[in-house]
C-alpha positions in Angstrom: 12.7 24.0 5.7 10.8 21.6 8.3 7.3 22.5 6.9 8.7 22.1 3.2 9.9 18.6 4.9 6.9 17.6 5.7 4.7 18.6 3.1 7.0 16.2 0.9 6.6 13.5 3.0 2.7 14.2 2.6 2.8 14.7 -0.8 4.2 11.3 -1.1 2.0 9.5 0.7 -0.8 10.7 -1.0 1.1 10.0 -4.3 1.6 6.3 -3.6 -1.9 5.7 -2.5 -3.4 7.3 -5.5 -0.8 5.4 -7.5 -2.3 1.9 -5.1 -5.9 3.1 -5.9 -5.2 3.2 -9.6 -3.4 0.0 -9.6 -6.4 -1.8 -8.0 -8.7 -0.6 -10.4 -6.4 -2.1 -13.0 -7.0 -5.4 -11.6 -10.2 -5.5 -11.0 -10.7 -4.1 -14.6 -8.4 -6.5 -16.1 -11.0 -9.3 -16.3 -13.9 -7.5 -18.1 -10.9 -6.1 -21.3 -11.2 -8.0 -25.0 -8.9 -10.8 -25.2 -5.3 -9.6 -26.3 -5.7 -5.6 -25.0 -3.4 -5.1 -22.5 -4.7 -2.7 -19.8 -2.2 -1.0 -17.8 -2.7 1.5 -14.9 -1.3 4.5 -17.0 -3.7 3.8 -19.9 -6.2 4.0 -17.3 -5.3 7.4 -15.9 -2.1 9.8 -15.7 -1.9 11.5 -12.8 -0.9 15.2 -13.0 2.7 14.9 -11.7 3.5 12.1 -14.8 2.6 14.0 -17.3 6.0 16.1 -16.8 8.0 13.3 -17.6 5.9 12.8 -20.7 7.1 16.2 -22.1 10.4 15.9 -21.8 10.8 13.2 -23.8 8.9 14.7 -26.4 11.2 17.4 -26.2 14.0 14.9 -26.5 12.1 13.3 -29.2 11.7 16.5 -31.3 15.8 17.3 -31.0 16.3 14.1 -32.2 14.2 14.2 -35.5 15.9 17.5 -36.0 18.9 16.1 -36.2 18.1 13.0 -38.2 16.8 15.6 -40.3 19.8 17.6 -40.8 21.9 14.6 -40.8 19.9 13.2 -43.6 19.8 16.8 -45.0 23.8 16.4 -45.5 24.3 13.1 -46.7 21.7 13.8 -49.7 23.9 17.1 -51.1 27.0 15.1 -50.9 25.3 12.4 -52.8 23.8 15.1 -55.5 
């Protein structure tokens, strides 16, 4: 339990200075983009531990358009 403490703590730390590393980039980026693109550190790079979140809400995403589907499905044979 104390080792899996402080491999978190490590794991944050390096999290948070990738995350600082990428957000410097950004900026220093930012000047050299065409007028009107906005360039933000996840367009930049995704880092391995986002790309989970990025899932689920496709997941989400795909449960709701199935039932937008059905939903629409049902309101069309009451109409016919």
């Amino acid at each position: 339990m104390i080792q899996k403490g402080r491999n978190d703590v490590i794991e944050s730390k390096e999290k948070r200075e990738w995350e600082r590393v990428r957000w410097l980039a950004c900026l220093m980026l930012q000047p050299h983009t065409k007028k009107g693109q906005n360039l933000t550190p996840q367009k930049l790079i995704k880092f391995e531990w986002e790309k989970g979140e990025e899932v689920k809400d496709v997941e989400k995403q795909k449960k709701r358009a199935e039932y937008l589907a059905k939903k629409y499905d049902l309101i069309n044979k009451k109409n016919v």
